[in-house]
N, C-alpha and C positions, 0 to 999 in steps of 0.2 A: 269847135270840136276839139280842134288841138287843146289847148286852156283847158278844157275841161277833163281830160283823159290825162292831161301834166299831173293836173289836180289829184285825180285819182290815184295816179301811179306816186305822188307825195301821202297820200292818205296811207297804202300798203305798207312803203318803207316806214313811215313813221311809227305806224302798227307794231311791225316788228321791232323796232327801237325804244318804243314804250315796253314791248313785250322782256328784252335784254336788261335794262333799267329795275323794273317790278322783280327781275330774280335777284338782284342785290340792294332792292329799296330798304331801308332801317325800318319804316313802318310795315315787314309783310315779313310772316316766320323765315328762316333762314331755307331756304332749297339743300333738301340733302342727299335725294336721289336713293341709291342704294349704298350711299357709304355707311360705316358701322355704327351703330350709338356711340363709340366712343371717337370717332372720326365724326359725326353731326355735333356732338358736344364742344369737338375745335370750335367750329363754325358757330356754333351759337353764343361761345365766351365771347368771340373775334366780332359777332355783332354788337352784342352789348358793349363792348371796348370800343370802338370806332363811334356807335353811336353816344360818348362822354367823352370824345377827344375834341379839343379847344384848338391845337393849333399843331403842325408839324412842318419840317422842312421836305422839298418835293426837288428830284433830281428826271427829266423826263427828255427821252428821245424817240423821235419820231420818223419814219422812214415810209415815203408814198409812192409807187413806183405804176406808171401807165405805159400800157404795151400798145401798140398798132392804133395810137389816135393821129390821122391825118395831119400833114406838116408837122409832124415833130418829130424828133428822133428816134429810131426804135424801141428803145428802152429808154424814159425819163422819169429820173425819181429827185421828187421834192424831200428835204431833210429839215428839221426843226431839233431843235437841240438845246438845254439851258435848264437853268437851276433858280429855285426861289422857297417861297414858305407859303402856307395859306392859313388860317385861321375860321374857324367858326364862328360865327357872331350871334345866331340864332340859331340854339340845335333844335326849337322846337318846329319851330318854320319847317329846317330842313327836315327832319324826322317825317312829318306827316305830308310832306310837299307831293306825294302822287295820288294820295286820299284828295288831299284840297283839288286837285286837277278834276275831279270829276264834276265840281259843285262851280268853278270861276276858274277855268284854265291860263285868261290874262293877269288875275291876279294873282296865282301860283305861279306861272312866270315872276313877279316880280316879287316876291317874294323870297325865290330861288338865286337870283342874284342878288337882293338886300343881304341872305342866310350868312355869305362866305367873304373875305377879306382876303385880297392874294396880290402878293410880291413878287416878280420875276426878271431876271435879265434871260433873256433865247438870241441864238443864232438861227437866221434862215438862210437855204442854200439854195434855188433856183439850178435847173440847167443853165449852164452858160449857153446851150443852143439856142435858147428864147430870150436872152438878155440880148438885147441892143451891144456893139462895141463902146459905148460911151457907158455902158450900166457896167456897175460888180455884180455877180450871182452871187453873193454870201454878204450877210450884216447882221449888225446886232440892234437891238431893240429892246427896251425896257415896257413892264406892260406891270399897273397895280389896279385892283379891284376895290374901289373901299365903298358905304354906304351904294352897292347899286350902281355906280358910277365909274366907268372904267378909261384908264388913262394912258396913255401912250406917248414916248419919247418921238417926238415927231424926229429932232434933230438925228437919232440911230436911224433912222430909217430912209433918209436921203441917200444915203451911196446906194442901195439899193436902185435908186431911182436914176443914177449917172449924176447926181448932185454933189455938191461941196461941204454938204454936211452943216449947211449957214442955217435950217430951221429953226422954229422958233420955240425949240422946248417941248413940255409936254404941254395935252391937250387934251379937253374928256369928252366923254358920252354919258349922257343916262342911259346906260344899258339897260338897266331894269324895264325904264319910263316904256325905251324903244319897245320892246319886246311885249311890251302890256300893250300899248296902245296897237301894235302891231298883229297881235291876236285878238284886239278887241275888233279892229278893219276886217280881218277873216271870218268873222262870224263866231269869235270862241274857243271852239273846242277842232276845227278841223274836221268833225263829223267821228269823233274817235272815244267818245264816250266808253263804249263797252271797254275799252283796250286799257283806257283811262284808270279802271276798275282795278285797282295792282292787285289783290287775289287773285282775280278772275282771271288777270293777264296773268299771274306768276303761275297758276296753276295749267291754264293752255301752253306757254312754255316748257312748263315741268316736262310733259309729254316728249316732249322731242331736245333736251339738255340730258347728256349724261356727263357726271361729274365722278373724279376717281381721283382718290388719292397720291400723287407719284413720291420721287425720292424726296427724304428732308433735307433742306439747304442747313450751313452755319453758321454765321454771320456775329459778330462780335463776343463769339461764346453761346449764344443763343440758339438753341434749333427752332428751324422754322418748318413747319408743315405745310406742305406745298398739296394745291392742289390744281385741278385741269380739268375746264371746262368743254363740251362740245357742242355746238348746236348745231343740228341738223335740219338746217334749212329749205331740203330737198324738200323732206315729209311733212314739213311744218305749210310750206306753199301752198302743198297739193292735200292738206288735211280737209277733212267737211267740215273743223271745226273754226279753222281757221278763214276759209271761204264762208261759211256762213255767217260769221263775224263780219266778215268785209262786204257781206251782199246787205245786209242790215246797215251797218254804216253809212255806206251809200245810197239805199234808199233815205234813210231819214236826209239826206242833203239832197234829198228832190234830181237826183243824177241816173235812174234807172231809165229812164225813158232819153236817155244821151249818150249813151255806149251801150252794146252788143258785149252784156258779163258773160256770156257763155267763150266768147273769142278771148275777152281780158281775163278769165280767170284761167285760160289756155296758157296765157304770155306771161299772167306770175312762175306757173309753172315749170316754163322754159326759163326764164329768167335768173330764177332764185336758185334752178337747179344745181347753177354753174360758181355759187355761193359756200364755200368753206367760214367757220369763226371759230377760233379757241381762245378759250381766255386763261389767266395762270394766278394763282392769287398766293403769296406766302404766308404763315400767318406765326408769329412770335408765340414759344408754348409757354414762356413768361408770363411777358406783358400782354397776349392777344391780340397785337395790333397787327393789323395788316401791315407788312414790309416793303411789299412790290407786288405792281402786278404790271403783265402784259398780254398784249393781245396781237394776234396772229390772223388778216383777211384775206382770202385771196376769192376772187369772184370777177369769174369771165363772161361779160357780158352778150347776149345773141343781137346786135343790134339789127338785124333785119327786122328781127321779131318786134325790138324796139319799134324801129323807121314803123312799122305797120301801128305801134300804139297810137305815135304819135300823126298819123296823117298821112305817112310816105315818106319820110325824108331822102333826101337824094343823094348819092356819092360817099356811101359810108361803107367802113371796114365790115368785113363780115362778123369781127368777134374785138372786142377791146379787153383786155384783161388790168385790172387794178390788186396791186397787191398792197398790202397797210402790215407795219409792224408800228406797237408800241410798249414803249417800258417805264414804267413810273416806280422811279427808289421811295419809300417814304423813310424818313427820322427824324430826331430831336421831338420826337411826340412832348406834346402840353411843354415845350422851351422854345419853339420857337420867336424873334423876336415881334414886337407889335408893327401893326400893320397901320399908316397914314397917307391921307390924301398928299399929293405935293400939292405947296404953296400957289396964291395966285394962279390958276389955272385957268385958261379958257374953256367955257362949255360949249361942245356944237352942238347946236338946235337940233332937237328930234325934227321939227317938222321939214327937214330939208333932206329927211331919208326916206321919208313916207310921202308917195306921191300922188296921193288922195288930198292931203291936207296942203295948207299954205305952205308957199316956198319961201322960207324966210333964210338967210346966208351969213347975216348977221352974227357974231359972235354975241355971246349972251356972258354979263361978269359972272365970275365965280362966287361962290356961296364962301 
């Protein structure tokens, strides 16, 4: 019962994040809400611009802060921080990637990660409350994405771990592979087909997104036109359009006869109510390119309401609150440098993350 009502409660959130995604898919007209024709006109040049950009450099900080989770500190916030480039490889791919989701969702997964090439060195910061005295809370880490396959400085990442930093280099993934063959073990689509739909999801979003123009920023001479997103997550929960989406969903995945929807569509309710998102986007009235954007969460969770989705859990706070900031600079549009595998690299087996399939531990040579 538990497993199944997890399951479910992954179906909603995902819902909603397919829903987030489809208001700024490349393939689905721009959302323009009640801004002016000449304010939608921004946004429509700023699509088409983004959707012919090859390659930019990305400056991105991230700030994740958890209120009243048991044994930890009162207030602990995780920090990510760091700078790199990404690249396009396939705009077509990427372009049509939430169309394709409805017809082979493991292979638009993989697809998605084949589409982009990305370069970066990040700092991460831990509480020192939850490091061990033999670990640092703060390292650095180097992370490149190329063909699908993404790679990691194992050696940054030991002091982290209270290590000497003696690793052994970097080290990949088929990210793509994992992630295809990982939706293909779920059955596909996660039962989210309609969501999948980006009209259909951008247009049931539309309803509950209002978006407004605020002040222009000016950035190397450039005015940028800023805008600000809101979603209203309360109404969107407690919609009949949105609940009947998700009562369909779960019937087609044979789950109606395994939970009590009249209680669980009570607990989205309470749940999501406690749910804030804004998003910020600026947009160059030159070049059209998006500049920066950030996003602002905050959402207090009712975990009693939870403990009751999931079966009772026992000894939990009555409310946990998660707050998210993020801000992403973009530039050097179509100059950034080229994007390459490192040399010699070990690849770790997909099959020793998927625990359906054989356990194999074996290092596999690089390509």
């Amino acid at each position: 019962m538990g497993i199944s009502r997890l399951r479910v409660f992954i179906v909603a959130v995902a819902a909603l994040a397919f829903g987030i995604g489809n208001v700024y898919a490349q393939d689905v007209p721009s959302f323009c809400g009640t801004l002016s024709e000449a304010d939608c006109t921004i946004l429509v040049e700023s699509q088409e611009a983004m959707s012919t950009l090859e390659s930019a450099a990305i400056k991105l900080n991230l700030d994740m802060t958890f209120n009243g989770i048991p044994d930890m500190p009162a207030s602990a916030t995780i920090n990510l921080s760091g700078d790199g480039r990404y690249a396009i490889t396939d705009p077509e791919a990427l372009q049509n990637i939430t169309a394709n989701m409805t017809d082979d969702l493991a292979g638009a997964m993989e697809d998605l990660f084949e589409a982009f090439a990305l370069d970066g060195t990040f700092i991460l910061q831990l509480p020192a409350e939850l490091m061990g005295e033999s670990s640092a809370n703060r390292g650095a880490f180097s992370v490149r994405m190329v063909d699908g396959f993404a790679y990691i400085n194992v050696d940054k990442m030991m002091r982290l771990m209270g290590e000497s930093g003696n690793g052994s280099g970097w080290i990949g993934l088929d990210l793509a592979g994992f992630y295809g063959r990982l939706f293909e073990q779920m059955g596909g689509s996660l039962g989210l087909d309609a969501f999948q739909n980006p009209s259909a999801s951008a247009d049931m979003m539309s309803e509950f997104v209002t978006i407004e123009r605020i002040e222009d920023v000016e950035i190397d001479g450039q005015t940028l036109a800023a805008f600000q997103y809101t979603f209203d997550y309360s109404e969107l929960a407690s919609s009949e359009t949105f609940m009947s989406l998700l009562r369909d969903q779960l019937e087609g995945m044979g789950m109606m006869s395994q939970i009590d929807m009249d209680d669980l569509m009570d607990f989205y309710v309470e749940a999501f109510a406690g749910l804030t998102l804004e998003m910020t986007q600026t947009v160059g009235l030159d070049d059209h390119f998006i500049h920066n954007m950030s996003l602002t969460m905050d959402w207090t969770l009712d975990m009693e309401s939870l403990s009751e989705l999931f079966g009772g859990m026992t000894d939990v706070p009555p409310t946990i609150t998660v707050n998210l900031s993020v801000n992403a600079d973009l530039s050097q549009f179509n100059e950034a440098a080229p994007i390459e595998a490192p040399e010699n690299t070990p690849i770790f087996p997909i099959d020793s993350l998927l625990p359906a399939m054989p356990q194999t531990f074996e290092f596999e040579a690089a390509a």
